[in-house]
C-alpha positions as CSV (number, residue, x, y, z in Angstrom):
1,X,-65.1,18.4,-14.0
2,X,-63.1,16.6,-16.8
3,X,-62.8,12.3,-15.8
4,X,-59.2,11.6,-14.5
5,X,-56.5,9.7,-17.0
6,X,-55.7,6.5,-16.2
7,X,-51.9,6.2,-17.5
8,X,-50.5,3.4,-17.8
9,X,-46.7,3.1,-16.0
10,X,-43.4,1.8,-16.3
11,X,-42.2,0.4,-12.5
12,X,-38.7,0.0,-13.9
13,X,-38.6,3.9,-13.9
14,X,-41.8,5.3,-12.7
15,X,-42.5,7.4,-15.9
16,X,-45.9,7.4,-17.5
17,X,-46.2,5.4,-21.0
18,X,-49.8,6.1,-22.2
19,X,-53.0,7.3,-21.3
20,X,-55.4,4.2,-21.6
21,X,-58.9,5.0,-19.8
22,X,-60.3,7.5,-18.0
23,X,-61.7,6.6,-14.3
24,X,-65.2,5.9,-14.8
25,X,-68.0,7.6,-13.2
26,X,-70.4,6.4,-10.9
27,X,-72.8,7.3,-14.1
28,X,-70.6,5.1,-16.1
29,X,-70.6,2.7,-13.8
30,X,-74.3,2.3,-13.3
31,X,-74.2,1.7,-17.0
32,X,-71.7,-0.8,-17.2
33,X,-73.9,-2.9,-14.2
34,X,-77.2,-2.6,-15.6
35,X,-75.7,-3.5,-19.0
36,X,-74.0,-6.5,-17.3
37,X,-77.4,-7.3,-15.5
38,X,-79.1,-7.3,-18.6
39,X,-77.3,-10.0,-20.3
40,X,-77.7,-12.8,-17.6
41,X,-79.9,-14.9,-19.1
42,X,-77.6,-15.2,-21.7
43,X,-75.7,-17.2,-19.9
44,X,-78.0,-19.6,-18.7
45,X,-76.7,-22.8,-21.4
46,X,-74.5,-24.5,-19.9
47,X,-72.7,-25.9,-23.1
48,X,-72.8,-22.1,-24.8
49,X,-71.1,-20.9,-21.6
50,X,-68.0,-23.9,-21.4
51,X,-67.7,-22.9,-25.5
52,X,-67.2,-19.3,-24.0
53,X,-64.7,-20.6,-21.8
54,X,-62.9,-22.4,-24.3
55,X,-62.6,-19.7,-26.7
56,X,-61.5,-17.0,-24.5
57,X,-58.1,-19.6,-23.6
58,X,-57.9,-19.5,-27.0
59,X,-57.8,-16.0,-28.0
60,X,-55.9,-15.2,-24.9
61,X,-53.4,-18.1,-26.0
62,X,-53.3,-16.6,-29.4
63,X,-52.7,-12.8,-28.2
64,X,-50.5,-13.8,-25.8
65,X,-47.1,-12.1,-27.5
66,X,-49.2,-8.8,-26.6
67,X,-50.7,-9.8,-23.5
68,X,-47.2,-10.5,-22.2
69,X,-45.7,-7.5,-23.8
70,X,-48.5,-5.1,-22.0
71,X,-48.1,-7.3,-18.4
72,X,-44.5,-7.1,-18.6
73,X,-44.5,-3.1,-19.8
74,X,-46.5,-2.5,-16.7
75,X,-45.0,-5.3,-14.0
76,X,-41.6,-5.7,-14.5
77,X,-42.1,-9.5,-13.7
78,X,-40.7,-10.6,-16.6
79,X,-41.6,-12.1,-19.8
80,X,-40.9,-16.1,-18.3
81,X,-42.9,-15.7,-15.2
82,X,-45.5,-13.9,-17.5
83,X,-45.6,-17.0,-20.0
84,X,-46.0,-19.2,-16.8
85,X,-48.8,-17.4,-16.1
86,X,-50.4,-16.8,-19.5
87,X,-50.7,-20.8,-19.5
88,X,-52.3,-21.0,-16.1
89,X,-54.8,-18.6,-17.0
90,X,-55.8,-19.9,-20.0
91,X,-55.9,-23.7,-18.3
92,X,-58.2,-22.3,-15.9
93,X,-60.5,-21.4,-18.1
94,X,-60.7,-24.6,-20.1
95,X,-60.6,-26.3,-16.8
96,X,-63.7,-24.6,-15.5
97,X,-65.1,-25.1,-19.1
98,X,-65.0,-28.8,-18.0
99,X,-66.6,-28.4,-14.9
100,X,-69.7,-27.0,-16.2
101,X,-69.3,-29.6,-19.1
102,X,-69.6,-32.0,-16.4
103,X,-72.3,-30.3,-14.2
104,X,-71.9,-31.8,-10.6
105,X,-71.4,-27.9,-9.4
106,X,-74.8,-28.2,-9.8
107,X,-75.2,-30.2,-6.7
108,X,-78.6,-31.9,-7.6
109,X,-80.7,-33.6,-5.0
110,X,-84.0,-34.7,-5.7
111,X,-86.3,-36.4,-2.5
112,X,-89.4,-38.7,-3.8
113,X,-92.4,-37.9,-2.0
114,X,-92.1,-40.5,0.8
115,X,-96.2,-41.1,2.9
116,X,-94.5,-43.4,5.1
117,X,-91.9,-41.3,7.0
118,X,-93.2,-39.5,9.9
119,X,-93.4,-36.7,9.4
120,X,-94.0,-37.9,5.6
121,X,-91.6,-36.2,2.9
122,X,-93.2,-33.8,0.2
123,X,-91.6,-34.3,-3.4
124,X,-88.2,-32.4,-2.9
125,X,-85.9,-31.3,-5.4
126,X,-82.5,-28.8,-5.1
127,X,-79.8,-27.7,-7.3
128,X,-78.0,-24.5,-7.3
129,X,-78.3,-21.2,-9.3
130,X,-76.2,-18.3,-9.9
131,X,-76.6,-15.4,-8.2
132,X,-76.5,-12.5,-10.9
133,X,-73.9,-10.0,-11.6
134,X,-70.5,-10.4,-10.1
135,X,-67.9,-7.4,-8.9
136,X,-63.8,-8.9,-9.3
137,X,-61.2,-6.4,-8.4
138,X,-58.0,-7.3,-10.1
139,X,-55.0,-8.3,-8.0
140,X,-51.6,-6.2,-8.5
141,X,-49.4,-9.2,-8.3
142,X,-50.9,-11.3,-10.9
143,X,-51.6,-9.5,-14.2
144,X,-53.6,-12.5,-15.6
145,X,-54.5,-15.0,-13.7
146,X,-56.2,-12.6,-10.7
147,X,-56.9,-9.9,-13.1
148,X,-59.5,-9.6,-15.7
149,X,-59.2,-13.0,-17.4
150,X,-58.5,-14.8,-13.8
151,X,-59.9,-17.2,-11.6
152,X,-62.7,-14.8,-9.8
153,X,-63.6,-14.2,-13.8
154,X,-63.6,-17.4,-15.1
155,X,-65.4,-19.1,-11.9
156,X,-68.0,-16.4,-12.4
157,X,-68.8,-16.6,-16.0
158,X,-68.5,-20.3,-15.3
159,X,-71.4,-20.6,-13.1
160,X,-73.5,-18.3,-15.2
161,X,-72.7,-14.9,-13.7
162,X,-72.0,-11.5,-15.6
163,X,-68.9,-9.8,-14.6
164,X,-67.9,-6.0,-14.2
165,X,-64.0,-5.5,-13.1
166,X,-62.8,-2.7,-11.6
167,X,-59.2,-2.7,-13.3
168,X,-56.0,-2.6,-11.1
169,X,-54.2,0.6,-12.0
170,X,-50.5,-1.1,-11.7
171,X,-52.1,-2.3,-15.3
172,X,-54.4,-0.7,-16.5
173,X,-53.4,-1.1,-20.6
174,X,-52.8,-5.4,-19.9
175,X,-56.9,-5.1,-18.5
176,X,-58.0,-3.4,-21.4
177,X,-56.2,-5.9,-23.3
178,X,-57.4,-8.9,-21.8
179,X,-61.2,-7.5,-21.7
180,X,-61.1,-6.9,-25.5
181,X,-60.0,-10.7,-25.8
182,X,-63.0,-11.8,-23.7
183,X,-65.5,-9.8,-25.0
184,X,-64.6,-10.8,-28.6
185,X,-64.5,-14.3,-27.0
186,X,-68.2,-14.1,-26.1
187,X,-69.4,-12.3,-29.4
188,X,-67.9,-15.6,-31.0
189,X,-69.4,-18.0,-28.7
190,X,-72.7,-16.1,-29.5
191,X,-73.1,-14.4,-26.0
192,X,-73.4,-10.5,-25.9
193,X,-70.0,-8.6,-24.9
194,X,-71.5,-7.4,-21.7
195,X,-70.9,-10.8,-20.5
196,X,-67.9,-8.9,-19.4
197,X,-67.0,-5.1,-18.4
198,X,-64.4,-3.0,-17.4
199,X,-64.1,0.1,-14.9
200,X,-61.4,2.4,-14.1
201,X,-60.5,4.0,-10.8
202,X,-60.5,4.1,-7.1
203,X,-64.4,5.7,-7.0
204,X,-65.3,3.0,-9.7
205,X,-64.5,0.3,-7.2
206,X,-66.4,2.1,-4.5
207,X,-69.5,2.8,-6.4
208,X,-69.7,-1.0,-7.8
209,X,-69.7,-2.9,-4.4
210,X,-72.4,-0.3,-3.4
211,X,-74.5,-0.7,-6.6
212,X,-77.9,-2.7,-5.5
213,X,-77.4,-4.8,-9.1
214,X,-74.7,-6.0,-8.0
215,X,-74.7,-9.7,-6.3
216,X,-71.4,-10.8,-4.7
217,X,-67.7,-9.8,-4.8
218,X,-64.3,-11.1,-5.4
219,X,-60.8,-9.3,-4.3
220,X,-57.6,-9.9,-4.4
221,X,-54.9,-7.1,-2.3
222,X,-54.5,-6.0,0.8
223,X,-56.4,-6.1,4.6
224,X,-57.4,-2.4,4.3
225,X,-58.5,-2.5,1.2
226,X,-60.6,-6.1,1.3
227,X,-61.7,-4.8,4.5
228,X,-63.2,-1.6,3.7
229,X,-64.8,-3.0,0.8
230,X,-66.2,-6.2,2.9
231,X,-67.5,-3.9,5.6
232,X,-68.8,-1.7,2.5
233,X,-70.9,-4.6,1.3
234,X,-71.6,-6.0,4.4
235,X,-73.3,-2.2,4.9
236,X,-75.6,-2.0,2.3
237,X,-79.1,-1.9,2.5
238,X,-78.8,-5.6,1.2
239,X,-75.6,-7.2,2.0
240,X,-73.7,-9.4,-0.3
241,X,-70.9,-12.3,0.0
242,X,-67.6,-10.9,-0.3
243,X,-65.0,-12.8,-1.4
244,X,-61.5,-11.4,-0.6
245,X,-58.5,-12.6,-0.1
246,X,-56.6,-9.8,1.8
247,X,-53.2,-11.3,3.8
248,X,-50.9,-13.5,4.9
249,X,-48.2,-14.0,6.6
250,X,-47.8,-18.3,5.5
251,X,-45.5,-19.3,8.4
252,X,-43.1,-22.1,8.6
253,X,-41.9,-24.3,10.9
254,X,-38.9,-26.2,11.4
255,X,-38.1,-28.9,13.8
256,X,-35.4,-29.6,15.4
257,X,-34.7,-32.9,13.7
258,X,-35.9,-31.7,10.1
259,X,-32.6,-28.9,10.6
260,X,-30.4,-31.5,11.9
261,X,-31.1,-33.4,8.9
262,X,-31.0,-31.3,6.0
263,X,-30.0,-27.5,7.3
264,X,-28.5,-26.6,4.0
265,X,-31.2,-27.8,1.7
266,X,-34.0,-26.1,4.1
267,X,-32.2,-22.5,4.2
268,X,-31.8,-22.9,0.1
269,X,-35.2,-23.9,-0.4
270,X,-36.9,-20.6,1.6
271,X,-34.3,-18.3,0.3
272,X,-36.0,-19.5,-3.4
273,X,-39.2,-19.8,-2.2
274,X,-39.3,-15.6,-0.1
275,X,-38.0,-14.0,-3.1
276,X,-39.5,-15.5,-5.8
277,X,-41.1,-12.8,-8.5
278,X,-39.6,-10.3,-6.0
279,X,-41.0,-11.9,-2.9
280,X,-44.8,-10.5,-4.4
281,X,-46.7,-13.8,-4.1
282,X,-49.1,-14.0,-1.6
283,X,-47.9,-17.4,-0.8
284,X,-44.5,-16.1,0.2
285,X,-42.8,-17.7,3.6
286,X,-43.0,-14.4,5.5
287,X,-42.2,-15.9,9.0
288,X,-40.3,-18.8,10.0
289,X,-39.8,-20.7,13.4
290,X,-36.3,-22.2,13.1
291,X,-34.2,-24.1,16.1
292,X,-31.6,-22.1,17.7
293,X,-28.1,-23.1,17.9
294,X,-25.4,-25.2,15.8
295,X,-28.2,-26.6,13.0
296,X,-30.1,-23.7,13.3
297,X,-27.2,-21.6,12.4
298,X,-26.1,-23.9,9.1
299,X,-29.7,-23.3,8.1
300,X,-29.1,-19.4,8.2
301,X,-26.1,-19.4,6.5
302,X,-27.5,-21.4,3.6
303,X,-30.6,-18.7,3.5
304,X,-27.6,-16.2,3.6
305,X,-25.9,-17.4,0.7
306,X,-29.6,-17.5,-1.3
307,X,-30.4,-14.6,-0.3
308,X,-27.3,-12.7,-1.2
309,X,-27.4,-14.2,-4.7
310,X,-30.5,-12.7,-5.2
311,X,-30.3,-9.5,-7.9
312,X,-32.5,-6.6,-6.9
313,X,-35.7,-6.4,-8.3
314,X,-38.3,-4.2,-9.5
315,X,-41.7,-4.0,-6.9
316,X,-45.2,-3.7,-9.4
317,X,-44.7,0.3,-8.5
318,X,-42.8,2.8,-6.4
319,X,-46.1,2.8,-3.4
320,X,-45.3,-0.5,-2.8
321,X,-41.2,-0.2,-2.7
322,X,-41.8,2.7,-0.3
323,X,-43.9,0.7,1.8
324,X,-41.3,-2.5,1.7
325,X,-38.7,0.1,3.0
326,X,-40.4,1.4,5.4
327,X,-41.6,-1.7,6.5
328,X,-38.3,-3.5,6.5
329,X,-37.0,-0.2,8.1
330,X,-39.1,-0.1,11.2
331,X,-38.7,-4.0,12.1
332,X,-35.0,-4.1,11.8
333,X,-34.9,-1.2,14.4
334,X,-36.8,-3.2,17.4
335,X,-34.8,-4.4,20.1
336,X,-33.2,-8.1,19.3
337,X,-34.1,-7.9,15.7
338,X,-30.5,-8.4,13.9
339,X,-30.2,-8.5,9.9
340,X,-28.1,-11.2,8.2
341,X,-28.7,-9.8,5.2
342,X,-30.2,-6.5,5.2
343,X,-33.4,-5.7,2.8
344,X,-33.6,-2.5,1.4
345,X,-33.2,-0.1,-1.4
346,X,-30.9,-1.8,-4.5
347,X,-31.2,1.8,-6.8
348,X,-34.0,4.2,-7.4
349,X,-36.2,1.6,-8.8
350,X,-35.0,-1.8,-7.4
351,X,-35.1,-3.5,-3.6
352,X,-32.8,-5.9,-2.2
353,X,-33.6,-9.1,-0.6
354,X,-33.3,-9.7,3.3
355,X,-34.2,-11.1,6.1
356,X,-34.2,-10.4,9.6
357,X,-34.2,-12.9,12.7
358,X,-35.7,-12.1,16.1
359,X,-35.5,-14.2,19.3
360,X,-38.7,-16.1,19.0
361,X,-39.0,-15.5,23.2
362,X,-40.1,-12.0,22.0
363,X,-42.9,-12.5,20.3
364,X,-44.7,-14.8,22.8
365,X,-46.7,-11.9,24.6
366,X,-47.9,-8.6,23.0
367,X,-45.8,-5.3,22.6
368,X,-43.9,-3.6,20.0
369,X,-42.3,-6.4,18.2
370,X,-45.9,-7.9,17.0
371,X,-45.5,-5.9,14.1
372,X,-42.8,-9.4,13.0
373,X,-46.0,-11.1,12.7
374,X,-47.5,-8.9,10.0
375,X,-47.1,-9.1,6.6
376,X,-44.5,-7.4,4.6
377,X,-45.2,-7.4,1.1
378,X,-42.1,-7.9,-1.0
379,X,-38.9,-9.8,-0.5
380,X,-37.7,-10.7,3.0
381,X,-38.8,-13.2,5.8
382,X,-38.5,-13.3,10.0
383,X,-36.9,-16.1,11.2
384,X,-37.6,-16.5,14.6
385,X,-35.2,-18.8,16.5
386,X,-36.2,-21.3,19.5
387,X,-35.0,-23.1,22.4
388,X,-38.2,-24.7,22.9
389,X,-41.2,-27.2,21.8
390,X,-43.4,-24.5,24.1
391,X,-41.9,-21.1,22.5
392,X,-43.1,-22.5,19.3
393,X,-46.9,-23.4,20.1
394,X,-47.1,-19.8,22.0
395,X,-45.9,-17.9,19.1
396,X,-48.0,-20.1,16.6
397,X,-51.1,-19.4,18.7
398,X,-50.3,-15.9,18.3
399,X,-50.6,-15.8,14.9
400,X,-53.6,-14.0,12.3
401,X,-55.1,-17.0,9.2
402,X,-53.3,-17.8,6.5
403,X,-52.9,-19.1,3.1
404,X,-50.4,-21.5,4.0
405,X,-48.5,-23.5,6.9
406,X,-45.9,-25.4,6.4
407,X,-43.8,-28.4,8.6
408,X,-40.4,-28.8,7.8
409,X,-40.0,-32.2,9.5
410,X,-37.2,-35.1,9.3
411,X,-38.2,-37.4,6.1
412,X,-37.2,-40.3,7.9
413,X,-40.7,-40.4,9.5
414,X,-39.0,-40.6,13.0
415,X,-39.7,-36.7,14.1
416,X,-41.5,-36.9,17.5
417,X,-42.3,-33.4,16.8
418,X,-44.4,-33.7,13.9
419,X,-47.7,-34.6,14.5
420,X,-47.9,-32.1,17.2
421,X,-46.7,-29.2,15.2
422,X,-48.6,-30.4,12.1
423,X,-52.1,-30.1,14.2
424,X,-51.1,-26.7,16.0
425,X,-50.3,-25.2,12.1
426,X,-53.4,-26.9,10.6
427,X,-55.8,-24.3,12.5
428,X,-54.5,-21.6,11.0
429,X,-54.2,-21.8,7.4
430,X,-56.3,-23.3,4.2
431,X,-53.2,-25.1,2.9
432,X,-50.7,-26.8,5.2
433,X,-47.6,-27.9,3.7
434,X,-45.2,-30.5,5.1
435,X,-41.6,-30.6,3.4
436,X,-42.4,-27.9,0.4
437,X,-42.9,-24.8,-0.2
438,X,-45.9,-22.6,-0.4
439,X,-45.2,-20.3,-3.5
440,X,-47.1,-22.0,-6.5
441,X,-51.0,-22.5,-6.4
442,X,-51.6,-25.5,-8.8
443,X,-54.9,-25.4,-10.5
444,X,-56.2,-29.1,-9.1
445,X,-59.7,-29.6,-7.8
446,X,-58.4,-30.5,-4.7
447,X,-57.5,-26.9,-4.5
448,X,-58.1,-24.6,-1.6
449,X,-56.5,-21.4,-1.8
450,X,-58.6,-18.8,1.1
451,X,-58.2,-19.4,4.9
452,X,-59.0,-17.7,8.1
453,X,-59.1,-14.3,8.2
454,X,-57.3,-12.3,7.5
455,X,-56.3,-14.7,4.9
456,X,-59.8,-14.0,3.6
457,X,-63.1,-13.0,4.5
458,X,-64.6,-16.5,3.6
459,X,-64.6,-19.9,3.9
460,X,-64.3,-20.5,-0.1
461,X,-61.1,-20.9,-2.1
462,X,-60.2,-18.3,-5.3
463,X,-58.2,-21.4,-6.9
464,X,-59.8,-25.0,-8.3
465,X,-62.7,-26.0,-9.4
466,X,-65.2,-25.5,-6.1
467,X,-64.0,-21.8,-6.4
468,X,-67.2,-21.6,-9.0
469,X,-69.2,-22.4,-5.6
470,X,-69.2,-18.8,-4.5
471,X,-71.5,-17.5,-7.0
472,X,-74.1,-19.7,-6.5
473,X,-76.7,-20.2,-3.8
474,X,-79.3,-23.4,-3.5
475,X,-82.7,-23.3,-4.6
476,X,-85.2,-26.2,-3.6
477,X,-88.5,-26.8,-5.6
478,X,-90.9,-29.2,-3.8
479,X,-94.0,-30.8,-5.3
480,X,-93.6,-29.5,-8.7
481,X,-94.6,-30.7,-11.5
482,X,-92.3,-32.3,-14.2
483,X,-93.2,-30.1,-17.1
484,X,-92.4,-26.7,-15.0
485,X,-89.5,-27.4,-13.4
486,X,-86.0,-26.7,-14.7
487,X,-84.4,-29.3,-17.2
488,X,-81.8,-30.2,-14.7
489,X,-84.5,-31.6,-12.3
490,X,-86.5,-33.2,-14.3
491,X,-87.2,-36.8,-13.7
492,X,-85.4,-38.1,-16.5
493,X,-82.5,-36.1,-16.6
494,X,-82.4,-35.1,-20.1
495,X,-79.2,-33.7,-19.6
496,X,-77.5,-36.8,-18.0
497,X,-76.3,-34.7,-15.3
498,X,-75.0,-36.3,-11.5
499,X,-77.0,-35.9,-9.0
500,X,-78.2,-38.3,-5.6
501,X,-81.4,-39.5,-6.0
502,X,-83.5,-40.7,-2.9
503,X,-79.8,-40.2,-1.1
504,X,-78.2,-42.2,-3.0
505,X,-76.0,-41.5,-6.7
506,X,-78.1,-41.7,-9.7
């Protein structure tokens, strides 16, 4: 039987615009492992691998009038939010060029033989290695920079692991694209191509988290995907880490005093922040706890007004606008569940922003209206009004992991609420937020973009520089002799790396 196309499509109208692969088989895929596996001590220099890095931002950089062209062609998000994200892409990779420059992911501990401790201490000496070849399936939302030259990629190659994607069919011409870019990156930096490789379809991604070469996972969509490939590598005859970050529903909180103080500036501020790139970011305020009555109400009509300014918008393809209107369709129709603005179809190809409030009384046990505390992927919020300090903690402790929490909170430092809220939020996210908004992931080391689950299926973050952590694992070497061990643990540190020394910073 003849390998399915893989075409290419336009979301703006739903019509094919090219053929561009074919969805590999689970032949092809073997091949595209094995070839991956057999390159990984290629990788094993630390300074050929940040050059690597380094290049493939700069060939990315330099291609990017047709990177953005393809991403755009097959997105619809627009050639400025497309630039945005061409530059984080290719900062990420120089940034994690700098990390292995710098080499403290390395985590090096070395333990002198110590006779007088009881029980006495062997010669002891521990850094970390990678693990071997890494699966990243590419995100729909993000083209670039949680596709094929993202941050699962880049941390990967970064700690000296070998990479096969399985391409995300909203783009499947941008991923062939940005694979040729790093492959020719790696030729240049002297590395073999299959540094880096590139599968096609829906069997492709099945047959790669099952393939016994294969050493750890990273995923970026949605909670029945992530989970049935987690419980798919968690199944095989030797499990592997799974790295996926599957949902969220990033709630927010507003006291009573913050709404008081600044109602207006609050309701502009989410409208912004919900329907921003078409309300597709993972980060996107999807719930909201806000204050019933009079300051409660000026914040809703200032999210009104946002809102209704909003032009319709094109999802990445037509699944996902039919599941945002059937979504949006079935939670306006529970019982107390009123729309101020009403989301839902803006012309064949486009949505409207929404949102929808809901007594926050009704979500405080379980029954039908629990599907308000699930996430809807595109652009509308819940806002869930209360007339108490108690309704909010009973409906926070209700709710799955997230990405994100934020505390909207008086800035005159004088909210009695605060510190309350702010501790009953911080259990359930990896980022809490006080007085922002969660759309935007900046690249920092301080990063940490994962939380509980469903927010992912790890305790690791997909954004900063520890991100690189999840491909390695620690290996200890204990009374060794200098001349065999590896040059990062020798005793005197060719390589001037950091590491603690006898427990202390060398």
């Amino acid at each position: 039987m003849a390998a399915a196309p893989v075409w290419s499509v336009d979301p703006r109208t739903g019509n094919p615009r090219e053929q561009v692969a074919v969805e590999a088989t689970a032949e092809e895929v073997d091949r595209a492992v094995r070839a991956a596996h057999a390159v990984r001590e290629s990788l094993a220099d630390r300074t050929v691998r940040a050059a690597f890095l380094r290049i493939a931002a700069d060939l990315l950089t330099e291609a990017g009038e047709h990177v953005i062209e393809a991403a755009d062609a097959e997105t619809a998000l627009g050639p400025a939010r497309l630039t945005g994200e061409l530059a984080r892409t290719a900062a990420q990779l120089r940034a994690f060029a700098e990390v292995v420059d710098e080499g403290a992911y390395l985590d090096i501990h070395i333990d002198h033989a110590d006779a007088g401790r009881t029980p006495p201490w062997p010669d002891l000496r521990r850094y970390k290695i990678p693990l071997g070849v890494v699966a990243v399936y590419a995100a729909s939302n993000f083209p670039l920079a949680f596709s094929v030259p993202g941050g699962d990629t880049a941390s990967a190659l970064a700690a000296g692991c070998p990479v096969v994607v399985k391409a995300h069919p909203d783009h499947p011409a941008t991923s062939e694209l940005c694979a040729s870019v790093l492959r020719r990156a790696a030729a240049k930096a002297g590395l073999p191509e299959d540094v880096l490789t590139l599968v096609h379809g829906f069997g492709a991604g099945i047959e790669l988290i099952r393939h016994p070469l294969v050493a750890a996972a990273g995923f970026t969509g949605s909670v029945r995907g992530g989970r049935a490939l987690f419980d798919a590598a968690a199944a095989r005859p030797r499990p592997i880490p799974f790295h996926g970050e599957l949902g969220s529903l990033n709630p927010v909180v507003v006291t009573g005093a913050a709404a008081a103080e600044r109602a207006e500036e609050i309701g502009a501020g989410l409208g912004g922040s919900m329907t921003m790139g078409a309300g597709q970011f993972c980060t996107k305020p999807g719930f909201v706890l806000a204050p019933s009555g009079e300051t409660g109400d000026r914040l809703l009509e200032s999210l009104t007004a946002a809102v209704s300014d909003t032009e319709a918008a094109v999802l990445l393809d037509h699944r996902m606008r039919d599941a945002f209107l059937a979504g949006v369709r079935t939670r306006a129709e529970l019982p107390g569940v009123q729309a101020p603005v009403t989301p839902g179809a803006g012309g064949d190809h486009t949505v409207s922003a929404g949102f929808l409030t809901v007594p926050a009384q009704l979500l405080i046990a379980e029954g039908p209206h629990d599907e308000l505390l699930e996430e809807c992927f595109g652009p509308v919020t819940v806002v869930a009004r209360y007339t108490s300090h108690d309704e909010v903690t009973a409906v926070l402790s209700r709710l799955p992991g997230n990405l994100t929490a934020t505390l909207q909170t008086a800035t005159d430092g004088a909210d009695a609420d605060a510190p309350g809220l702010l501790a009953a939020l911080t259990p359930l996210a990896g980022r809490v937020l006080v007085n922002g908004w969660p759309t935007g992931v900046a690249v920092a080391p301080a990063q940490h973009h994962g939380g509980p689950y469903p927010a992912s299926t790890s305790t690791s973050t997909s954004v900063g520089a520890t991100a690189l952590e999840r491909w390695l694992r620690p290996v200890t070497y204990q009374t060794t002799p200098d001349a065999l061990l590896p040059p990062e643990l020798r005793e005197d540190n060719p390589q001037g790396l950091p590491r603690r020394v006898d427990g202390r910073r060398a």
